[in-house]
C-alpha positions as CSV (number, residue, x, y, z in Angstrom):
1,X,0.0,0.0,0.0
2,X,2.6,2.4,1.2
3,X,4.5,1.5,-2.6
4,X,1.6,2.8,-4.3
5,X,0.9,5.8,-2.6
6,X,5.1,6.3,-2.8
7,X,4.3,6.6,-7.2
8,X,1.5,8.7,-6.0
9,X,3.4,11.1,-4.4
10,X,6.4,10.8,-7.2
11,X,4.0,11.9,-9.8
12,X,3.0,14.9,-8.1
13,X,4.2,18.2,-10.2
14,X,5.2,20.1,-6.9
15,X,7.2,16.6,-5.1
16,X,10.3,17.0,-5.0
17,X,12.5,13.9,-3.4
18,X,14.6,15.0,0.1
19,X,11.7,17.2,0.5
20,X,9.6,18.3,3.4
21,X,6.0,16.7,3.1
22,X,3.5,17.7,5.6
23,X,1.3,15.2,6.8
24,X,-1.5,16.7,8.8
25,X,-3.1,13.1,9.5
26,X,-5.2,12.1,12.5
27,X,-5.8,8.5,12.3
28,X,-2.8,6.7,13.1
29,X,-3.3,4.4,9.3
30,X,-3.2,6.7,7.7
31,X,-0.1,8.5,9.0
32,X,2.0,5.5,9.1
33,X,0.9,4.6,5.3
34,X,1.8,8.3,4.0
35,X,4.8,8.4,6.6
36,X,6.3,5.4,5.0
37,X,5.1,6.3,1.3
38,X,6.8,9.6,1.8
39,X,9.9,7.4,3.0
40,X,9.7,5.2,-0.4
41,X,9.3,8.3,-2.5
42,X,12.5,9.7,-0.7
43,X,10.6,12.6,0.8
44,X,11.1,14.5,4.2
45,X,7.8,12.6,6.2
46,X,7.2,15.7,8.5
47,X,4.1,15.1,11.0
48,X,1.9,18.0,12.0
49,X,0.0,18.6,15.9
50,X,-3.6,19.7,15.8
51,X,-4.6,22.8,14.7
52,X,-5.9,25.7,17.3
53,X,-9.5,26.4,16.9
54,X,-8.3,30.0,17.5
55,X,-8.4,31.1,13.9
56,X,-5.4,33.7,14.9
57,X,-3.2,31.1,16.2
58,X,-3.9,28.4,13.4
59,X,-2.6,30.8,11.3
60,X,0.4,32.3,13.1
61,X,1.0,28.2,13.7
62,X,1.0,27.6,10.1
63,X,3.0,30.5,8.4
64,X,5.2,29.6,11.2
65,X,5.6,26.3,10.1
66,X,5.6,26.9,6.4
67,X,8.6,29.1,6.8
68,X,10.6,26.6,8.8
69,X,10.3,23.8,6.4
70,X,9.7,26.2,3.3
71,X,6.3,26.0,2.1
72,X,5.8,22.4,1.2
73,X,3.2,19.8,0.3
74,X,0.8,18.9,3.0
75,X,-1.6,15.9,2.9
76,X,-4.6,15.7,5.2
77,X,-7.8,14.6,5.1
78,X,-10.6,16.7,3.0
79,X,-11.9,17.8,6.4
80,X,-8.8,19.6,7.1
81,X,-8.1,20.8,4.0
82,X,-9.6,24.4,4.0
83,X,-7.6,25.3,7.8
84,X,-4.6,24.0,5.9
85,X,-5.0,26.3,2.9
86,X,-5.9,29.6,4.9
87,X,-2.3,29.9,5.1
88,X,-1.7,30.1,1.2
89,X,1.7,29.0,1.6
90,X,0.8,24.8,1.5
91,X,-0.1,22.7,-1.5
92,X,-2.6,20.6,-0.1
93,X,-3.3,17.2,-1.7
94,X,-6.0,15.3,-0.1
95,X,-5.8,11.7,1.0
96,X,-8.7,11.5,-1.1
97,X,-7.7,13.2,-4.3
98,X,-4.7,11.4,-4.1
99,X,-6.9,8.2,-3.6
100,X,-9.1,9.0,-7.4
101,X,-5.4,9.3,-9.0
102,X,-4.5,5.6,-8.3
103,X,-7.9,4.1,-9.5
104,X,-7.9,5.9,-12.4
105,X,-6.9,4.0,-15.8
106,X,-3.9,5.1,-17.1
């Protein structure tokens, strides 16, 4: 599973290998699959904490965080997609987006 999702990631225009990617996952499966397909792909696996409700703080957190580890791709869930892309800084592929790319034909 993890080997799939790795040619997922690779096929991305804006992967880049021994690059950060932000995984902003809550359920444990799905952080170790991305963890280790970002591993495969020869990315930079880089877990993210929850987000602050506080919309102030979210973002300070995040621009913060882009800056550090220079604006990279994130992957969450769809749910968490639009407090990831309040920043402006992340491309944010969803775990399902990136789930219709490997079941379509090629």
């Amino acid at each position: 599973m993890a080997e799939e999702k790795s040619q997922i990631l690779n096929g991305l225009p804006d992967f880049a290998e021994r690059r950060p990617v932000m995984l902003h996952l809550h359920n444990s499966y799905d952080l170790l699959v991305w963890f280790w397909a970002t591993m495969l792909a020869d990315g930079l696996p880089v877990p993210s904490p929850p987000l602050s409700s506080d919309p102030h703080q979210r973002k300070s957190h995040l621009e913060g965080l882009s800056k550090l580890i220079d604006s990279p791709i994130c992957i969450a869930r769809t749910i968490d997609a639009s407090s990831l892309r309040e920043s402006g800084s992340f491309m944010v592929h969803t775990v399902e987006s990136l789930a219709e790319i490997a079941t379509r034909p090629s």
